[in-house]
Every structure is written in C-alpha cells, then in structure tokens.
N, C-alpha and C positions, 0 to 999 in steps of 0.2 A: 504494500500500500504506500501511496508518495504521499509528502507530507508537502504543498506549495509554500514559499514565501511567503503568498498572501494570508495562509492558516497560521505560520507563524506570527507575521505579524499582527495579525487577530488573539492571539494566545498570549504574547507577549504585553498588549493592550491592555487584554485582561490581569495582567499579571503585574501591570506599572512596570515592566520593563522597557528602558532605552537599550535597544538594539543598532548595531552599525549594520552596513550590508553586508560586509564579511560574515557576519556571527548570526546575522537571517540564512543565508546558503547553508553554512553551518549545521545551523541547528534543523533547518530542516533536513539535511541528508541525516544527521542522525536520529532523529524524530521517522523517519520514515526506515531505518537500517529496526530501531525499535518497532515498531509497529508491524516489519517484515518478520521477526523475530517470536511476537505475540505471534502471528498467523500459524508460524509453524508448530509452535505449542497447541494450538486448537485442532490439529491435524491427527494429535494424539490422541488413542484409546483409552478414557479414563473412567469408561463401564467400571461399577466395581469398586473403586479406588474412593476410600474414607476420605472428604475433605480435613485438612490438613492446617493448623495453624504455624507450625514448626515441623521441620524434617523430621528432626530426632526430637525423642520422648523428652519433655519436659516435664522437672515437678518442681514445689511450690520452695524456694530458698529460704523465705522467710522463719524466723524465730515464733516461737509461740509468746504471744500477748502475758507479761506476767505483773502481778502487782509490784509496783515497787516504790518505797518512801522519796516523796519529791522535795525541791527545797521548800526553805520557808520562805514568807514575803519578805524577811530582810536581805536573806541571801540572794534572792530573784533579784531586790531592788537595787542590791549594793553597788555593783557596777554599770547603773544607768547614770546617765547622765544627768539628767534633771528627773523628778519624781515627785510628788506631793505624800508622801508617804506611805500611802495607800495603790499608783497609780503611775505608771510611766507617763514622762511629758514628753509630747512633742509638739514640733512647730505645726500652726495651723495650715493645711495647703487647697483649702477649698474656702471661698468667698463668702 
C-alpha cells in the first residue's frame, strides 16, 4: 500500500508537525514500506491462535500491599519549606 505526500502531509497536520520536503518523501516511503509490512502479516493463518498481549508469559512483579507504620505530621512536615503547621504551603498558581 503507498502512502502519498499529500496523506503525509494530512497526518503531519494533524499531528502539528513542520515537515520539510525531504522528510514528506521520507516519511512516506517509510509509512508505506510499514503499511506493506502490516499486509503481509494479514496474509497469515491465525485460525486458532489465542490473542496475545505479550509473547512470552507474563506474571504480576509487584509486592503484596502490607500495612506498615507511616510518618508522623512532624516528620512529613519537617522538611517542607513553608507549612502552617498542620498543612504544606504553596505558592498560589490559579487566579
């Protein structure tokens, strides 16, 4: 499938991309080498075949959630910069 200039430059439009003319030719030869590439995958026999999130078998890395003692409010607050006691300060940034 060929991918024209002018789809590039549609694509790139949508994307707020400045493009030169070198990097339109470009990008469509490889936009379209990709696209030839999809086709051939679609060619393939995938009766059968479990969709697939990852190749190989993944499992879960994560820690198991355990309680554990957090600081207090003084130790939270000690190395803020400004604080009301109770309440980290910051500067105001909306009107």
């Amino acid at each position: 499938m060929s991918i024209s200039k002018k789809e590039v430059e549609r694509i790139a439009h949508l994307a707020r991309l400045d493009l030169t003319e070198a990097e339109k030719d470009r990008f469509a030869d490889q936009l379209s080498q990709i696209l030839d590439h999809v086709e051939q995958l679609n060619e393939l026999d995938t009766e059968g075949v479990e969709p697939t999130f990852h190749v190989i078998e993944m499992t879960n890395v994560f820690r198991n959630d355990r309680e554990t003692p957090s600081l207090s409010r003084d130790e939270t607050l000690g190395n803020a910069p400004q604080t009301d006691g109770r309440f980290f300060l910051v500067p105001r940034i909306i009107e």
